[in-house]
C-alpha positions as CSV (number, residue, x, y, z in Angstrom):
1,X,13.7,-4.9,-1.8
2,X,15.9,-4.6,1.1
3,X,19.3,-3.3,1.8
4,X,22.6,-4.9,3.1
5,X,21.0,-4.9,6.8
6,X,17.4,-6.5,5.4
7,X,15.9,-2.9,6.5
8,X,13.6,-1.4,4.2
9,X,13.1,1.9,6.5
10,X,14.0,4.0,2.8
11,X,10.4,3.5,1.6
12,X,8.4,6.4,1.2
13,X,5.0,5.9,2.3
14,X,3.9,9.6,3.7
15,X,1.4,9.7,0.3
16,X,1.5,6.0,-0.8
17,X,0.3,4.8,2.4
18,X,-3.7,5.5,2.1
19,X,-3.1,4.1,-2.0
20,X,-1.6,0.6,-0.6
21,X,-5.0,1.0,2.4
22,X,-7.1,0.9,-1.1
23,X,-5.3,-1.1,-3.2
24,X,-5.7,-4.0,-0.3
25,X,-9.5,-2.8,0.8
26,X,-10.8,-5.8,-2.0
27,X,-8.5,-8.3,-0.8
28,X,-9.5,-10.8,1.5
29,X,-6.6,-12.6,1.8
30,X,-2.7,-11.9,2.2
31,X,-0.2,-14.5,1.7
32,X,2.8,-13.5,4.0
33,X,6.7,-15.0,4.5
34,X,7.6,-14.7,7.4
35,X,9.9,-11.5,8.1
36,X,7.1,-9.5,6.3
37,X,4.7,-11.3,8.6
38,X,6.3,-10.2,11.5
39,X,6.9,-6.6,10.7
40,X,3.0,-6.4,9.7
41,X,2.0,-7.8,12.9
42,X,2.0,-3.8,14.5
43,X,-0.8,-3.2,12.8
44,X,-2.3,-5.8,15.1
45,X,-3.0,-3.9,18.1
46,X,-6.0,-3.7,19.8
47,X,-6.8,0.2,20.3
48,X,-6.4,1.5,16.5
49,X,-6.6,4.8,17.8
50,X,-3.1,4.6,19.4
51,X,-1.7,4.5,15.9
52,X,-0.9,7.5,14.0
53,X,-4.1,8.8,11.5
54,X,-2.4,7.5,8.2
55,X,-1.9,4.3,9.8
56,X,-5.3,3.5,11.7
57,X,-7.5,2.9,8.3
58,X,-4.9,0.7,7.2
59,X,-4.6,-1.5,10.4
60,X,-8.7,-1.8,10.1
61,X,-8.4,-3.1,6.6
62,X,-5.8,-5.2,7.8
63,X,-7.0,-6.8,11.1
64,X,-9.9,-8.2,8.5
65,X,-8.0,-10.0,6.0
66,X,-6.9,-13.7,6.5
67,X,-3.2,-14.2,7.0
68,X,-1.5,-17.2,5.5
69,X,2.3,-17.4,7.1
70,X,4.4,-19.3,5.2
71,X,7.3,-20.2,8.2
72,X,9.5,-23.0,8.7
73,X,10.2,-21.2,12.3
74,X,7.2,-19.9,13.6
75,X,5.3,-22.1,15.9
76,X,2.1,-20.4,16.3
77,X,0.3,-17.1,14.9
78,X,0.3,-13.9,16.8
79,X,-2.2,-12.3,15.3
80,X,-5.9,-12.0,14.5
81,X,-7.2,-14.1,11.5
82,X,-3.9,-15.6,11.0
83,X,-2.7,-19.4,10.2
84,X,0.7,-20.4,9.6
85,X,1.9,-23.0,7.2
86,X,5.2,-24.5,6.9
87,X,5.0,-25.1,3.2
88,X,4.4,-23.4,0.4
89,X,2.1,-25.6,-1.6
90,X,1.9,-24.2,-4.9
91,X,-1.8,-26.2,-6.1
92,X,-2.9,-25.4,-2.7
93,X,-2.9,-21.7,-3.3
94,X,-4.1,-22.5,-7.0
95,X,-7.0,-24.1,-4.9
96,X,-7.8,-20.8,-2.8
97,X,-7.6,-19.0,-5.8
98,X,-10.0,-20.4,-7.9
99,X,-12.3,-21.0,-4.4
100,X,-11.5,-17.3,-3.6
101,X,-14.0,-14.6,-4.5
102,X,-11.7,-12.0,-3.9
103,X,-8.1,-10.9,-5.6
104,X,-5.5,-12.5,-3.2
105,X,-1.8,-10.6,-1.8
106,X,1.5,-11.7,-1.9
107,X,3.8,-10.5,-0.2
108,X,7.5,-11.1,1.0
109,X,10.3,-11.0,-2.1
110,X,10.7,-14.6,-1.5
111,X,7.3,-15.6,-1.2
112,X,6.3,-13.8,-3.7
113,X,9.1,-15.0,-5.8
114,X,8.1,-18.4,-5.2
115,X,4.7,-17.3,-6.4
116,X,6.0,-16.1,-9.7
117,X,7.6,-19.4,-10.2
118,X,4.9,-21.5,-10.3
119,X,2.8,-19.0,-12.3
120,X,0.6,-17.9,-9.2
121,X,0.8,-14.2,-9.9
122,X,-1.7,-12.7,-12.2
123,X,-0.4,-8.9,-11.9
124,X,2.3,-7.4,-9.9
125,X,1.8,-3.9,-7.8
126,X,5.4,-2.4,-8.3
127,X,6.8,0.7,-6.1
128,X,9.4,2.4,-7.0
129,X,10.9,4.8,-4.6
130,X,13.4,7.7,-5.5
131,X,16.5,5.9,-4.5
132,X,19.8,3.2,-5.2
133,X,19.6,0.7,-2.5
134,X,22.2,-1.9,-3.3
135,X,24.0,-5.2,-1.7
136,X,20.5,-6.3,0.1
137,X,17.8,-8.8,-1.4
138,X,16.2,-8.0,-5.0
139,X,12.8,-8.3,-5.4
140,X,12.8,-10.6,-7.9
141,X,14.9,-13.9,-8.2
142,X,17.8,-14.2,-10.2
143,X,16.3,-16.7,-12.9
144,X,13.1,-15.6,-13.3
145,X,11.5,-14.2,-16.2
146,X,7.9,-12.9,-17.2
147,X,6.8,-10.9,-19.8
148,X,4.6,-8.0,-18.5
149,X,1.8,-5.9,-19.6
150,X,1.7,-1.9,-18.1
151,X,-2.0,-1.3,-16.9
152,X,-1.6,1.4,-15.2
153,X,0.8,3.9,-13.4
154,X,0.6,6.3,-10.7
155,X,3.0,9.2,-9.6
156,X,3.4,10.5,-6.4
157,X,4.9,14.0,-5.1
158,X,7.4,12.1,-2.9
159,X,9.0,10.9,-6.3
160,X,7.6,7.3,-5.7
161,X,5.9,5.8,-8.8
162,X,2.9,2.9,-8.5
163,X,3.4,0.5,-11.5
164,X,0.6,-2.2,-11.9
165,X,1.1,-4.7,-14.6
166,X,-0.7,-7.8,-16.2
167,X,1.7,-11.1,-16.2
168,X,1.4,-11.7,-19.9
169,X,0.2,-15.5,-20.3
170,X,-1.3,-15.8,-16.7
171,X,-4.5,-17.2,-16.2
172,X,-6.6,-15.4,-13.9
């Protein structure tokens, strides 16, 4: 997920970037830890046009959603449409789920790990990009397992493949 520095700047997201853009479009809500929080918070500014052309339909798509920051540190939000919480509540998110009438994002390997943990996660949106990056933080947690059902894959020219699966057993 990251490597020994907590960088992930070895993503590829030349093509990938409009397919995340539409793959987030539905969702209404994104569920954030905090360092992903505050790298996401660029796509805050402003004046969208001073962003590069891949990036400006994103930030739009973004600026829209709900944030939910999940932050024992954080003492306020700095964003637009943006709450933080300093607990992760697992039967409060149940809750916005089944009061939600759009799909719901994740995001943060240990958010998102949490997530998986208490059986939050209906499917997983996988990435993986065309290279070895090791000593930094997996993206899943050592004990967990889940079975999975492939729904669908996707293969980019960059090398980078889009895996979506179905958590076998989960109850959407």
């Amino acid at each position: 997920m990251e490597d020994e520095t907590g960088a992930f700047d070895w993503v590829l997201t030349d093509q990938v970037h409009e397919f995340i853009t539409e793959l987030l479009r539905p969702m209404r809500t994104y569920l954030y830890g905090r360092r992903l929080y505050e790298t996401m918070a660029y796509f805050d500014a402003a004046v969208i046009e001073d962003y590069p052309p891949e990036h400006r339909d994103f930030a739009r798509v973004w600026q829209k959603a709900e944030k939910i920051v999940f932050s024992q540190t954080l003492t306020g939000a700095t964003t637009r449409n943006t709450r933080v919480e300093r607990d992760f509540d697992p039967e409060s998110i149940r809750k916005l789920k089944r009061e939600s009438e759009h799909d719901i994002d994740i995001g943060g390997a240990d958010l998102a790990g949490l997530a998986l943990e208490a059986d939050l996660v209906d499917e997983c949106h996988l990435f993986l990009n065309p290279v070895i990056v090791g000593g930094g933080k997996p993206a899943f947690r050592a004990a967990l397992r889940r079975n999975l059902e492939l729904l669908e894959t996707r293969r980019f020219d960059t090398g980078v493949i889009h895996l979506h699966y179905r958590i076998r057993g989960a109850t959407p």
